[in-house]
C-alpha positions in Angstrom: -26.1 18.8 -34.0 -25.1 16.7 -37.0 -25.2 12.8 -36.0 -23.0 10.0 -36.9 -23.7 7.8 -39.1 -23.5 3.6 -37.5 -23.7 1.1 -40.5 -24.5 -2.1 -39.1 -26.5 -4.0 -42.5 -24.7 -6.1 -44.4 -25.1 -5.6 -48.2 -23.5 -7.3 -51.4 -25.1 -5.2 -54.2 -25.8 -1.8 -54.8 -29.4 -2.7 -54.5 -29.6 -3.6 -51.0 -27.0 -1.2 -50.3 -29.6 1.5 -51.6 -32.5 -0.3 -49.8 -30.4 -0.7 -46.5 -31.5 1.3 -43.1 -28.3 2.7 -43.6 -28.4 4.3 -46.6 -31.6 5.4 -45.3 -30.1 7.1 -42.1 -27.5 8.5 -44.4 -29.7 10.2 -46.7 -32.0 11.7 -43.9 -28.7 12.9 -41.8 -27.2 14.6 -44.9 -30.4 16.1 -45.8 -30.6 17.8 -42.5 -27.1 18.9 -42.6 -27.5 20.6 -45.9 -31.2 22.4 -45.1 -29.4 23.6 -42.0 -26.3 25.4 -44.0 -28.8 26.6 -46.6 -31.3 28.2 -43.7 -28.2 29.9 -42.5 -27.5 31.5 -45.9 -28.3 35.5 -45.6 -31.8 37.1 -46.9 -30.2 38.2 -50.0 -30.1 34.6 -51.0 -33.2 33.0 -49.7 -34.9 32.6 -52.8 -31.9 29.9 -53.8 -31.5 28.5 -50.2 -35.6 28.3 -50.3 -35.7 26.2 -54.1 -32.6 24.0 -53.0 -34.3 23.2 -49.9 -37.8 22.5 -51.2 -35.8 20.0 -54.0 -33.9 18.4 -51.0 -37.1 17.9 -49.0 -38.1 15.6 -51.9 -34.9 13.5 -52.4 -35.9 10.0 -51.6 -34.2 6.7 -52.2 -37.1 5.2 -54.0 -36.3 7.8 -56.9 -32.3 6.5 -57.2 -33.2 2.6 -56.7 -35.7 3.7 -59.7 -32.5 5.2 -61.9 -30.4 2.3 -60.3 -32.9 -0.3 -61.4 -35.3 0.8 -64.1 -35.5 2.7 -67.1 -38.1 5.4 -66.0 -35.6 8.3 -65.7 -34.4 7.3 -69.3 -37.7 9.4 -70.6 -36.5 12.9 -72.2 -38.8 14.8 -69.7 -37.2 12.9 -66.7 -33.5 13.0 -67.9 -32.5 16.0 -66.1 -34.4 15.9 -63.0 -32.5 12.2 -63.0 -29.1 13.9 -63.3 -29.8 16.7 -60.4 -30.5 13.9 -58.3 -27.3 12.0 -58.9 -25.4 15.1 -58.7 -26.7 16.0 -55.6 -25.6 12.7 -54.8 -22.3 12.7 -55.5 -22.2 15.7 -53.3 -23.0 13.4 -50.4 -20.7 10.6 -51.1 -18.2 13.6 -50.9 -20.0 14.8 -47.3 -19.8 11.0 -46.3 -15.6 11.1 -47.4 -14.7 14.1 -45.9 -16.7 15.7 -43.1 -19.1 12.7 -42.2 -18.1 10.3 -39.4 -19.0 6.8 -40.0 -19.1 3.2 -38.0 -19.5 0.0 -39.4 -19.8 -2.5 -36.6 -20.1 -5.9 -36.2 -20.7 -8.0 -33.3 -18.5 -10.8 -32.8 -19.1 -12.6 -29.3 -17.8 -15.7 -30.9 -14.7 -14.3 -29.3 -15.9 -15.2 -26.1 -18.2 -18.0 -26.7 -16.5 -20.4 -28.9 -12.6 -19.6 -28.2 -12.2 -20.4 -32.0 -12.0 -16.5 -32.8 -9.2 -14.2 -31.4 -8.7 -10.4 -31.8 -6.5 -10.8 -34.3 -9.1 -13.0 -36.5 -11.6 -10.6 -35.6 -9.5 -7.8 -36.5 -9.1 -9.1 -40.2 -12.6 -9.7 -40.5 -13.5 -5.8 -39.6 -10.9 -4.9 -42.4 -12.4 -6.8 -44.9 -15.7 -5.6 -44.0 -14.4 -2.4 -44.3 -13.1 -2.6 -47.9 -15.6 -4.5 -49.0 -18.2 -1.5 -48.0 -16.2 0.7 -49.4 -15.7 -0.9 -53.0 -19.3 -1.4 -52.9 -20.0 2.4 -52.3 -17.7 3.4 -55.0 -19.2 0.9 -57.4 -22.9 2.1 -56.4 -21.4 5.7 -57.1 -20.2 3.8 -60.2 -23.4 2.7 -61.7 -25.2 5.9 -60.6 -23.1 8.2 -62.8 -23.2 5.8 -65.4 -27.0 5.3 -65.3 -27.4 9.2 -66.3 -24.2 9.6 -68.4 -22.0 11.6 -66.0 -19.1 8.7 -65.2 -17.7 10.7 -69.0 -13.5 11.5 -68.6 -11.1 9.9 -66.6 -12.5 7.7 -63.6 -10.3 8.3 -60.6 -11.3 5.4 -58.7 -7.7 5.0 -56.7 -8.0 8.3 -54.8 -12.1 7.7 -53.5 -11.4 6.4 -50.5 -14.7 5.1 -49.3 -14.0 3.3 -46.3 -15.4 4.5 -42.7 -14.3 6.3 -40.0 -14.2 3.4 -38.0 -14.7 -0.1 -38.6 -15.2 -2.5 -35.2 -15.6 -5.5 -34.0 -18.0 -5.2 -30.6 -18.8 -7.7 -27.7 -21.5 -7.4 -25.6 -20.5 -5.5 -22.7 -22.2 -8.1 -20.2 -19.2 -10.1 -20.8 -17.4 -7.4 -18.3 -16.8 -7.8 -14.8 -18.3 -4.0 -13.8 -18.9 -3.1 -10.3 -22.7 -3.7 -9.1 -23.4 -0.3 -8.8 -22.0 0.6 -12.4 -24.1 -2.2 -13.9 -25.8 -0.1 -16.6 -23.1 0.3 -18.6 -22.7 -3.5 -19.4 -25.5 -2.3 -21.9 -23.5 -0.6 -24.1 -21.1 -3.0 -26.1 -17.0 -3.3 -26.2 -15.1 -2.6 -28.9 -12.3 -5.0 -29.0 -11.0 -4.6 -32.4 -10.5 -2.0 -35.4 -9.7 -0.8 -38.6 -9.8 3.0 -39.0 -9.0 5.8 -41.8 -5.7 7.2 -41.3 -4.9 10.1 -43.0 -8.1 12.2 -42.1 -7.7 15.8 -40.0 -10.9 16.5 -37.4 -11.6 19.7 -37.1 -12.7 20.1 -33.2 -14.4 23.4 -31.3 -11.6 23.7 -29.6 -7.5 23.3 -30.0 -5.7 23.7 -26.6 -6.6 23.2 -22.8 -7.4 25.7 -20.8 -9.4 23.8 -17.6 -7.5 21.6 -15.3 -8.5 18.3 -14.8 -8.6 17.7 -10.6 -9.6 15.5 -8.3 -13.7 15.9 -7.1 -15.2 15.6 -3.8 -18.5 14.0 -5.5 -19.3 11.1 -8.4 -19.4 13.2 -11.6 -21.7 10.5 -13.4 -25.3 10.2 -13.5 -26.2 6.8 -14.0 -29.7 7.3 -13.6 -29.7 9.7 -16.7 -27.0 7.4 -19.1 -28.5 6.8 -22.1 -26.6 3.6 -23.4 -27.6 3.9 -27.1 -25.5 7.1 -27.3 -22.2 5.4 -26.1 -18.9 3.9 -28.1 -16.7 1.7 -25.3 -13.5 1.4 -26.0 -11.1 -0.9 -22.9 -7.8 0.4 -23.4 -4.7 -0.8 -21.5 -3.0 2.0 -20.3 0.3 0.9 -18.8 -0.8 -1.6 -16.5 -3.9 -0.1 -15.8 -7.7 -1.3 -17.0 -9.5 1.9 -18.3 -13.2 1.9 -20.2 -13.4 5.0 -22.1 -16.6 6.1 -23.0 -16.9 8.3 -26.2 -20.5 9.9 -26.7 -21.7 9.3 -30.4 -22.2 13.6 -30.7 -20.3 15.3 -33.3 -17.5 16.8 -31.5 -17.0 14.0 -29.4 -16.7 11.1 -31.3 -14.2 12.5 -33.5 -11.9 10.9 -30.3 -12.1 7.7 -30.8 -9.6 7.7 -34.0 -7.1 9.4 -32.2 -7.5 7.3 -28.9 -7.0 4.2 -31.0 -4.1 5.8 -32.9 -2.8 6.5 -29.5 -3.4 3.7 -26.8 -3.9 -0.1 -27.1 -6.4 -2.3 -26.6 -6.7 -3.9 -23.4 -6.4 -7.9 -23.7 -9.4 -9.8 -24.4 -8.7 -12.2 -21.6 -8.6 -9.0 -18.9 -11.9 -8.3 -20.5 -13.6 -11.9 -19.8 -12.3 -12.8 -17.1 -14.1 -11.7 -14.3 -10.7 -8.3 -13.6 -12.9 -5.3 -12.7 -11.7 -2.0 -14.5 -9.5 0.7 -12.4 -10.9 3.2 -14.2 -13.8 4.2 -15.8 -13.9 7.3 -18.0 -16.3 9.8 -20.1 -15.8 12.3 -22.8 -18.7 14.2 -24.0 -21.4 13.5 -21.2 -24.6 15.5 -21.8 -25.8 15.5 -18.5 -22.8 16.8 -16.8 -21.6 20.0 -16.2 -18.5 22.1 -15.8 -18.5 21.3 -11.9 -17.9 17.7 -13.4 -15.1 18.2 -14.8 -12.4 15.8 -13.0 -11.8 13.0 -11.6 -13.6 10.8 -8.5 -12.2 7.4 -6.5 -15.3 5.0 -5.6 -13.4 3.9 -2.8 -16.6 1.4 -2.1 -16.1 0.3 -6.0 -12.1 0.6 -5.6 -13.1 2.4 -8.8 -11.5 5.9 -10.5 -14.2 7.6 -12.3 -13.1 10.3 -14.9 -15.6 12.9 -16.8 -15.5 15.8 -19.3 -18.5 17.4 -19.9 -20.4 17.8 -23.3 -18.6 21.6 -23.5 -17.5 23.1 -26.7 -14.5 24.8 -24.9 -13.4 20.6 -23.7 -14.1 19.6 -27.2 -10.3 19.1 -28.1 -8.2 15.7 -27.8 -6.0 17.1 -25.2 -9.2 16.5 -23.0 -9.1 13.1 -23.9 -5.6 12.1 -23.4 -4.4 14.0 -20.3 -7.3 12.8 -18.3 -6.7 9.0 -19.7 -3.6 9.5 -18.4 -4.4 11.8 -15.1 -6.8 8.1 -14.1 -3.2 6.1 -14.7 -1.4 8.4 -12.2 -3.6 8.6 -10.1 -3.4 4.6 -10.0 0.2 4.8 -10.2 0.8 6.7 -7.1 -2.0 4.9 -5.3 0.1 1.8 -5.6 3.1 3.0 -4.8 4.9 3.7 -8.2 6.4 6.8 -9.7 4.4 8.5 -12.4 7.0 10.6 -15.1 5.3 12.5 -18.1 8.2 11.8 -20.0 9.7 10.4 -23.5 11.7 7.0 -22.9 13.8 5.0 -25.4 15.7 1.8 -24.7 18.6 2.0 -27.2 20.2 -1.3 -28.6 24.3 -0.9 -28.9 26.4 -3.2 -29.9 30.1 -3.3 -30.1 32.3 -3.9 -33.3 34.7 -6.2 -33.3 37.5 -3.6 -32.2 35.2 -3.4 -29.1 33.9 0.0 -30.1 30.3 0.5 -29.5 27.4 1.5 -32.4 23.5 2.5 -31.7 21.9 -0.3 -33.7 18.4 0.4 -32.5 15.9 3.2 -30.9 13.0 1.0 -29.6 10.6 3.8 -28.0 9.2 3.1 -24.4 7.4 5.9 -24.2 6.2 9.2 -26.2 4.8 11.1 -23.3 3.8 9.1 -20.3 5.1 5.9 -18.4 6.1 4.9 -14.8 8.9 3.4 -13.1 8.3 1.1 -9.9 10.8 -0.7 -7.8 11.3 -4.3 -8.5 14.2 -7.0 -7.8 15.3 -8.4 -11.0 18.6 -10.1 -10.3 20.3 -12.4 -8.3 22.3 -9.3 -6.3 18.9 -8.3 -4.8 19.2 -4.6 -5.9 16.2 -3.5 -6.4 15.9 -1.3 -9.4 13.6 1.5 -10.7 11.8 -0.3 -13.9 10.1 1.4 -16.5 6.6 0.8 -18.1 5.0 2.9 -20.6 1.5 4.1 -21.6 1.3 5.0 -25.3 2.0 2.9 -28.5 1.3 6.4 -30.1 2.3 9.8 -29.8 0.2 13.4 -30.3 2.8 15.2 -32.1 2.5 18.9 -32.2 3.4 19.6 -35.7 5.3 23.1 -35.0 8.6 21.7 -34.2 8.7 19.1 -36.6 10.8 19.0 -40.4 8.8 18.2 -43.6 10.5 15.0 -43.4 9.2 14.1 -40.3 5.8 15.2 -41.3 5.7 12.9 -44.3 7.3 10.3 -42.2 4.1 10.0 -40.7 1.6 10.3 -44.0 -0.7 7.4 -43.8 -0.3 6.1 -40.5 -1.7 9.5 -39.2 -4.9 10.5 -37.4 -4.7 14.8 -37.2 -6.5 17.9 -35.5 -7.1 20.8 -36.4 -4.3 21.6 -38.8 -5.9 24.8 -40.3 -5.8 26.9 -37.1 -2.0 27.8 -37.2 0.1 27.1 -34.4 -0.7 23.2 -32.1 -2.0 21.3 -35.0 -1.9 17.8 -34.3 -1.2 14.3 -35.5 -1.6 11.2 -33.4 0.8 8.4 -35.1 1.7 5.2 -33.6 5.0 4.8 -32.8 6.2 1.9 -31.0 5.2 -1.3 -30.2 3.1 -2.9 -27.4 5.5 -5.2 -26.4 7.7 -2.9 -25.8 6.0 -1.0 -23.6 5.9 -3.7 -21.0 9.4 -4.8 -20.8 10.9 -4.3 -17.3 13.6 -2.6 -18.5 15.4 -1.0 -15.6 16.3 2.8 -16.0 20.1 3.9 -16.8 19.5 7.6 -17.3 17.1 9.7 -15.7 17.1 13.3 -17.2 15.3 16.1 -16.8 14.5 18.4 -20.0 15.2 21.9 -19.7 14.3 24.2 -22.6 15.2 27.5 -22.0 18.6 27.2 -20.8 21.3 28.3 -23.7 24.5 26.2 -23.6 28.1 28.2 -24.4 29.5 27.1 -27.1 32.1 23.9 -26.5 29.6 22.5 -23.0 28.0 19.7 -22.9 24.0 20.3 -23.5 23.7 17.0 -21.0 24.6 17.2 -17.1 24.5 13.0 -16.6 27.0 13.2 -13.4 24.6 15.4 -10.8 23.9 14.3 -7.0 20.5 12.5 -7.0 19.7 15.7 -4.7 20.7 18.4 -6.9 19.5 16.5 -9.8 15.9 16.2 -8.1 15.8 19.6 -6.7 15.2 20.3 -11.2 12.6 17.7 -11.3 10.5 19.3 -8.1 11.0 22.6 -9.6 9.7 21.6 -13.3 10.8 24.8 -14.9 9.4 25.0 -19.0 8.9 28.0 -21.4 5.4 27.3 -22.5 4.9 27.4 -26.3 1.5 29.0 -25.6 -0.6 25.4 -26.3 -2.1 26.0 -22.3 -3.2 29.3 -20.4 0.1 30.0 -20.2 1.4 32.6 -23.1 4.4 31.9 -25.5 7.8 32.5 -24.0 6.8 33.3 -20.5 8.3 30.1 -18.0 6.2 27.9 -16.0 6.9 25.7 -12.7 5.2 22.2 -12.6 6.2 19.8 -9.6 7.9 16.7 -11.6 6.9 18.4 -14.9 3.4 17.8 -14.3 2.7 14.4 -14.1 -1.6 15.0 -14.2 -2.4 15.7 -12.0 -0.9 18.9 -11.2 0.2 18.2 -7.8 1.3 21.9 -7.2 0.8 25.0 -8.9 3.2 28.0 -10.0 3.0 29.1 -6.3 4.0 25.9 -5.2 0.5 25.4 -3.0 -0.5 21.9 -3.0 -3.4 21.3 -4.8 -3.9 17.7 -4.2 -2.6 17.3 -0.7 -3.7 13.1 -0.3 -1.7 12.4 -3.6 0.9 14.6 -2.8 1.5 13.0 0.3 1.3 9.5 -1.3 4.0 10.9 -3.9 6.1 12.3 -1.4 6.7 8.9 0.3 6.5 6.8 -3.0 9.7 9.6 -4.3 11.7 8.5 -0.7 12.0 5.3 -1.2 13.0 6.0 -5.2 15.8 8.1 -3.9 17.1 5.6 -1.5 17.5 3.1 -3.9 18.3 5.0 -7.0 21.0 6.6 -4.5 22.4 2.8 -4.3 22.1 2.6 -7.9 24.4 5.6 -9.0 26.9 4.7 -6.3 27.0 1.6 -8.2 27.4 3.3 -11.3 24.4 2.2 -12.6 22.2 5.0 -12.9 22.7 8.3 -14.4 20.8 11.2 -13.3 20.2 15.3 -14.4 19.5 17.6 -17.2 19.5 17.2 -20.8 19.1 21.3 -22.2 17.3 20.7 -25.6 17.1 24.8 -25.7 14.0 24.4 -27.9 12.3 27.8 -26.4 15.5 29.5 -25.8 15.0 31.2 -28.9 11.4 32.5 -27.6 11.8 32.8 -23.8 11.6 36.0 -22.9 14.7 35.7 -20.8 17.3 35.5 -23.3 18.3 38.5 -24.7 19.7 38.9 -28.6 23.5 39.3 -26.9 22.4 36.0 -25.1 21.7 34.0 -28.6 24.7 35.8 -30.0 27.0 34.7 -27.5 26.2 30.9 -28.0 26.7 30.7 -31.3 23.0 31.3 -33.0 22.3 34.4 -35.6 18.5 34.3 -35.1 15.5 33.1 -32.5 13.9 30.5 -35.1 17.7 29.0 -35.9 17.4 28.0 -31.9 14.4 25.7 -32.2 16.0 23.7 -35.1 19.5 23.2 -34.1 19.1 23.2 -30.0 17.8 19.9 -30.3 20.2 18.4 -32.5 23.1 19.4 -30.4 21.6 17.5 -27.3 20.8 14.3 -29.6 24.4 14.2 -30.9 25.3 14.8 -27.0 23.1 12.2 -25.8 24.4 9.5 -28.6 27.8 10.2 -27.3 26.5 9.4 -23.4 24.6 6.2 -24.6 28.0 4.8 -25.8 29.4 5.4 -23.1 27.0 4.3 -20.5 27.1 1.3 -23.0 30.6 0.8 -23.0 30.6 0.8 -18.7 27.5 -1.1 -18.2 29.1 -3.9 -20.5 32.4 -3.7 -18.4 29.8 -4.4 -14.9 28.7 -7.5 -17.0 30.3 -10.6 -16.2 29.4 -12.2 -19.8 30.8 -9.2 -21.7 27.7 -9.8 -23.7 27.7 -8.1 -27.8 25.2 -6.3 -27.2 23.4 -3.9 -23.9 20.5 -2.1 -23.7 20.7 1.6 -22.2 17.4 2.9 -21.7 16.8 6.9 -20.9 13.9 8.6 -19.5 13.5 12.6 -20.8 10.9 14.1 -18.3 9.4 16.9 -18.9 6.2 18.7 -19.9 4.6 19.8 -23.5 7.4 21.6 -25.7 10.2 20.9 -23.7 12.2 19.1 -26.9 11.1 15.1 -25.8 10.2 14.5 -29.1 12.0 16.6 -31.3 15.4 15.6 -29.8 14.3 12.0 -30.4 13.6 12.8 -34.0 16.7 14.7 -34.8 18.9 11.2 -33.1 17.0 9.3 -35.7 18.0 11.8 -38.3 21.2 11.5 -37.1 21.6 7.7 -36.6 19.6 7.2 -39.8 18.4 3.6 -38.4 15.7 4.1 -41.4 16.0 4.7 -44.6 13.1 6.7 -45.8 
């Protein structure tokens, strides 16, 4: 298995850069990569793989500090042997710029120590590491070419982008409050702060789930057999929850940590120091465990959840990274009483003109895919109100449903998966902010996302008005037409209780699979429906089903007279414009739930907030329909 390469030496020249352990690691990991391709080559062309393999055996980095520094490859005799080595070279700058995976890390406990550094001094500092190692490997690259005549032509030094994987700034992880008995892992140091690559596209073994992620009757981790040299730990704050994600250093597995940092923020530095124990702990990639580990344990001794995924080709995908993140803030969730929804959430900014008529002057998302609501008092009236929180700063968009302009909306901020295996190719792009996760903004609108159901012509695509029971007896059900990303096949319709909200709390036929959390659910959703009961009596909150018919065009139970009849000529046409006529539907329902919340002000303020949870589960139009109201609103010029 191919390692990753860690760059912790700092160098100033091409010399030491040369002379650095680094380099040397580099060199030897490369080297390995390529005798292993070229002993895979078939017997016709083992004479080849055999010469290539016996030159590579003798590559050394005492041969190119030689060409770097001296003139002994300047000789006639030596010229060419000089060039073959600097050619073979350049192929692994290339290897290191496309499909290496590289760490540059330094240590920065000042942040603890002294109080003079912050996260956001230390997070300069790692991107100025990181450009100054890469201008120094493009200007070693530089004078290596040069040194044997082949930097001839047009230099295209703008688009060599030399900088690593991943650049971080680490504490040591003793600073962290662990449990006793998870003590080891204080051994393997924090990552607090990073600059990473953007624009980069992992391959990974695998590209969709296919094993659930469920609750275990035993600890899935081994810390007797936890080797922490082959650890990256990264505290993210996920919602309101702690959780140490541990990312093993294989190839395969550490291609994660981009998208997890494109994806979830960093937990604050004083949670970290100051003596808060984690909720969760979690592990992608572990060695020692196997498929039986797959899941998640509570430490009730530790009041600890402990997640793990195996070190499986078949889990080798970022789905099994995120949904189990996620499945450890649920679990939390409903342990303390809240409500978890896998849902998309924007708070929307309107403001009224001075003829009193209201405008959308701002989408500020809440939430891609996953948040909570819990039931706090806010005001004076001593209502209390369901209040939303989300998880992600990011969102792991499946590329399918999204326009070209979308896609390039994203260029450069994007970390992607897998985009050469056809359908669920993947970006992770951030896209919100972190304070805006954690605003207690109360809910307005709760809708369920149906996306299967065609609309007739001249209806609503958005039922806002329903009875909290009728409007709930959608969200238990959790009706979907899979897009084929899980076991389930394209077109065919699924049931998820409250549209999954990992983890599965019942199954298609509706046994309960968790039947402690689903009692803990049960009575967290009662007192939710009491209050949010009060709420739309109050005409305050909205609740029931927003039809995005994104798979109406695929599901299986539409037939060509079904299409026909509400207004669309072919299945593809469905996916594109089903979700644009529930955005221009749901635009018209934010005014207007604008326009009445204003008149329950007393202040009649300029301006109101209306924010809207979508739940619903992968492919049910979340996302898309949130795209098409920015295309719509055009709050962006781009």
């Amino acid at each position: 298995m191919e390692q990753i390469l860690e760059i912790r030496d700092g160098c100033n020249t091409p010399g030491q850069l040369l002379r650095s352990l680094a380099f040397a690691r580099f060199l030897k990991i490369y080297k390995q990569v390529f005798i292993k391709d070229l002993e895979s080559r078939s017997a016709r062309r083992k004479q080849e793989a055999d010469h290539k393999i016996s030159f590579i055996k003798k590559v050394s980095t005492r041969d190119l500090i030689k060409i770097l520094e001296t003139r002994e490859f300047e000789a006639a005799d030596k010229q060419e042997k000089a060039r073959e080595l600097i050619r073979f070279m350049d192929g692994a700058f290339h290897h290191y710029r496309g499909s290496g995976y590289t760490r540059l890390v330094r240590l920065q406990n000042d942040v603890v120590s002294t109080g003079i550094e912050t996260t956001q001094t230390v997070k300069n500092k790692v991107t100025d590491k990181a450009q100054r190692l890469a201008d120094l490997i493009l200007e070693t690259r530089r004078q290596l070419l040069d040194k044997v005549n082949l930097d001839q032509g047009v230099r295209r030094t703008p688009g060599m982008d030399a900088s690593p994987n991943i650049t971080a700034g680490e504490i040591s992880g003793h600073y962290f409050n662990y449990p006793a008995d998870y003590s080891r892992l204080a051994h393997v140091p924090l990552t607090i702060a990073a600059d990473m690559k953007t624009g980069v596209d992992y391959s990974t073994p695998s590209n969709k789930r296919a094993k659930p992620f469920y609750e275990l009757n035993h600890n899935p981790i081994d810390l007797g057999m936890f080797n922490e040299n082959d650890w990256v730990s990264v505290p993210l704050q996920v919602g309101t929850s702690l959780i140490i994600t541990f990312i093993h250093k294989s190839r395969g597995c550490i291609e994660m940590e981009p998208g997890l940092l494109n994806l979830f923020p960093f937990a604050k530095i004083e949670d970290i120091t100051r003596h808060r124990q984690p909720d969760g702990i979690f592990f992608f990639g572990d060695p020692n465990a196997q498929e039986k580990d797959l899941g998640y344990f509570y430490d009730k001794d530790c009041e600890l959840l402990i997640g793990v995924v195996p070190n499986i080709d078949e889990l080798k995908y970022f789905g099994y990274a995120k949904k189990p993140i996620l499945t450890l803030h649920n679990v939390l969730a409903i342990l303390n009483g809240d409500l978890p929804l896998h849902c998309g959430c924007t708070r929307y900014v309107v403001r009224f003109d001075k003829k009193e008529q209201p405008y959308i002057a701002e989408m500020l998302i809440k939430a891609d895919d996953m948040g909570k609501i819990s039931l706090l008092k806010q005001n004076d009236d001593n209502i209390t109100r369901p209040v939303f929180c989300g998880t992600e700063t990011g969102a792991f968009a499946c590329l399918d449903g999204f326009s070209e302009q979308a896609k390039m909306q994203m260029a450069g901020r994007e970390v992607g998966y897998n985009k050469d295996t056809g359908s669920n190719a993947r970006q992770i792009v951030p896209v919100t902010e972190i304070d805006e996760l954690y605003r207690k903004d109360p809910l307005d609108i709760l809708l369920y996302m149906n996306n299967f159901t065609l609309i007739e012509p001249g209806e609503s695509t958005v039922k806002a008005d329903m009875h909290i029971e009728d409007a709930l007896q959608h969200f238990r059900l959790g009706e979907r037409v899979a897009a084929g990303s899980t076991q389930t096949h394209r077109g065919a319709k699924e049931s998820s209780y409250w549209a999954n909200p990992f983890p599965l709390l019942k199954d298609n036929d509706d046994r309960i699979l968790h039947p402690a959390l689903f009692e803990k659910f049960s009575e967290n959703e009662k007192g939710f429906i009491g209050d949010m009961n009060i709420l739309i009596n109050r005409g305050e909150l909205k609740v029931g089903v927003a039809h995005s018919q994104l798979m109406a065009g695929v599901y299986e139970g539409n037939s060509d007279n079904d299409l026909n009849r509400c207004g669309f000529t072919d299945r593809d046409q469905v996916e594109q414009e089903g979700p644009v006529k529930l955005a221009d539907d749901l635009i018209d329902l934010i005014k207007s739930s604008a326009t009445e919340k204003r008149q329950q002000l007393k202040n009649n303020p300029d301006e109101v907030s209306i924010t809207i949870a979508l739940v619903g589960d992968s492919r049910t139009g979340k996302s898309e329909t949130a795209e098409k109201m920015e295309g719509i609103l055009r709050l962006q010029l781009v």
